[in-house]
C-alpha positions as CSV (number, residue, x, y, z in Angstrom):
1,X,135.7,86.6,86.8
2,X,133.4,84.2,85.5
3,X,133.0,86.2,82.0
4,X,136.5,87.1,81.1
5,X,138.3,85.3,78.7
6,X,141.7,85.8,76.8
7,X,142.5,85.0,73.5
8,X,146.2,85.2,73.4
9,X,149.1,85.3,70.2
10,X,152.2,84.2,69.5
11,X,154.4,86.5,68.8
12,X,155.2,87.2,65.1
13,X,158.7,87.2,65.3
14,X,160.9,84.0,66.3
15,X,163.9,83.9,68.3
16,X,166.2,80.8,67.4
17,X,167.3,79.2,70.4
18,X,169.3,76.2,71.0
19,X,170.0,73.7,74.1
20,X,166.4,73.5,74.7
21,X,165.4,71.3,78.1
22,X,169.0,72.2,79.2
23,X,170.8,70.3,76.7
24,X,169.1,69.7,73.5
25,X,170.3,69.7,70.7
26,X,170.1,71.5,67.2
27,X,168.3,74.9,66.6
28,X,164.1,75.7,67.2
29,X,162.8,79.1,66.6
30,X,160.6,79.7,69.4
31,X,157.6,82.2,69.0
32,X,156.0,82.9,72.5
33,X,152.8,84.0,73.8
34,X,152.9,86.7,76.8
35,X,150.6,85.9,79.4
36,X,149.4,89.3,80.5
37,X,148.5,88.3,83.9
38,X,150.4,86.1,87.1
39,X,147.0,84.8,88.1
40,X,146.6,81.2,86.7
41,X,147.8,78.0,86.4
42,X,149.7,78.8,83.1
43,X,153.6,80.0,83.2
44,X,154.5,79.7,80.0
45,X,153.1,78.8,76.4
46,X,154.8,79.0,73.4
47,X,154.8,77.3,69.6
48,X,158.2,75.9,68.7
49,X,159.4,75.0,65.2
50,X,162.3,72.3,65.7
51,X,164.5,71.9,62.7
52,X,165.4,68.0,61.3
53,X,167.1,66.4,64.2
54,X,166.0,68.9,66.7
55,X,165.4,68.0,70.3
56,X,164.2,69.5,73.6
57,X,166.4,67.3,76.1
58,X,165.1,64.7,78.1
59,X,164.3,67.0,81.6
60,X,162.1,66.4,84.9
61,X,159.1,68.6,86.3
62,X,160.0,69.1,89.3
63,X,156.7,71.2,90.2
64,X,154.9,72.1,87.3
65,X,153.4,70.1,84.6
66,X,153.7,70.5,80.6
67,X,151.6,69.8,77.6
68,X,153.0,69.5,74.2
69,X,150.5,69.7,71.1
70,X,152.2,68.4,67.9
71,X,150.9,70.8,65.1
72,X,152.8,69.2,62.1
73,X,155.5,66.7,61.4
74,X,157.2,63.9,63.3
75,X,159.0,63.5,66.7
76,X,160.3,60.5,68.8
77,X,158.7,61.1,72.6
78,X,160.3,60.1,75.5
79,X,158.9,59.7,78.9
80,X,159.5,58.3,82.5
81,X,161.7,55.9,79.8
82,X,159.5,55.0,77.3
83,X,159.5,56.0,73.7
84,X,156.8,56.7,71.1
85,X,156.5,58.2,67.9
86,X,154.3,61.4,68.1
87,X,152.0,62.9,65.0
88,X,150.0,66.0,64.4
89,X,147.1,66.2,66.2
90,X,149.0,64.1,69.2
91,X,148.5,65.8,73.0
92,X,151.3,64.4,75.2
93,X,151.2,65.3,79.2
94,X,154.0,65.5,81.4
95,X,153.0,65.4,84.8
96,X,154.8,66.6,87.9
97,X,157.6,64.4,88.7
98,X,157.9,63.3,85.5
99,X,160.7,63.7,82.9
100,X,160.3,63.9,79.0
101,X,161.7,65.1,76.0
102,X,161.1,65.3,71.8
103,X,163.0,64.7,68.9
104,X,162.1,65.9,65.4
105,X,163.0,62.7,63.2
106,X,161.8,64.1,59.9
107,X,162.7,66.2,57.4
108,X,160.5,68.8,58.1
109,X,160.2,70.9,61.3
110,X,158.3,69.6,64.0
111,X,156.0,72.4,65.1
112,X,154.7,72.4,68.3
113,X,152.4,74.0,71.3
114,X,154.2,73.8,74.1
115,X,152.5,74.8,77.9
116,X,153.5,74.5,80.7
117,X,151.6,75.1,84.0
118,X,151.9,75.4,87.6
119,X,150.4,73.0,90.2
């Protein structure tokens, strides 16, 4: 399928959701992107507007991997232990095995791409 490409959207309307990574804490609104096929790597991608002090809990890829693109704001990153500030325009990787988790520390939301993909 050398020529096909997708250009996917997120959807339009956000769902607030809470607890994300298991146990994080404060409220995102979530706005997904259906994949329309089972075929790749990728399982799941979505944008995710975190509200000041949101987090996505600190969790472990078992057997997938994620990438989160900061679109705007500011978040604390945590991985394998370490902490960094993250920015827009900041890729971070999670690879398998790995655990991780984000917290907004501004004011504003943290907006981010987050995918996650299958080994």
């Amino acid at each position: 399928k050398g020529g096909d490409f997708m250009i996917l959207t997120n959807s339009t309307t956000g769902t607030k959701r809470e607890k994300l990574g298991g146990a994080g804490t404060g409220t995102a609104t979530a706005y997904p992107v259906e994949i329309p096929d089972k075929d790749g790597a990728f399982i799941m991608v979505t944008r995710l507007e975190l509200d000041e002090g949101a987090s996505i809990s600190y969790h472990k890829h078992e057997d997938n991997e994620e990438v989160y693109q900061i679109i705007s704001g500011r978040g604390l990153y945590c991985e394998e232990g370490r902490e960094k500030e993250v920015t827009a325009g900041d890729t971070l990787l999670c690879r398998m095995g790995n655990s991780h988790g984000i917290k907004n520390i501004s004011k504003e939301k943290l907006i981010l791409g987050a995918m996650i993909a299958k080994k």
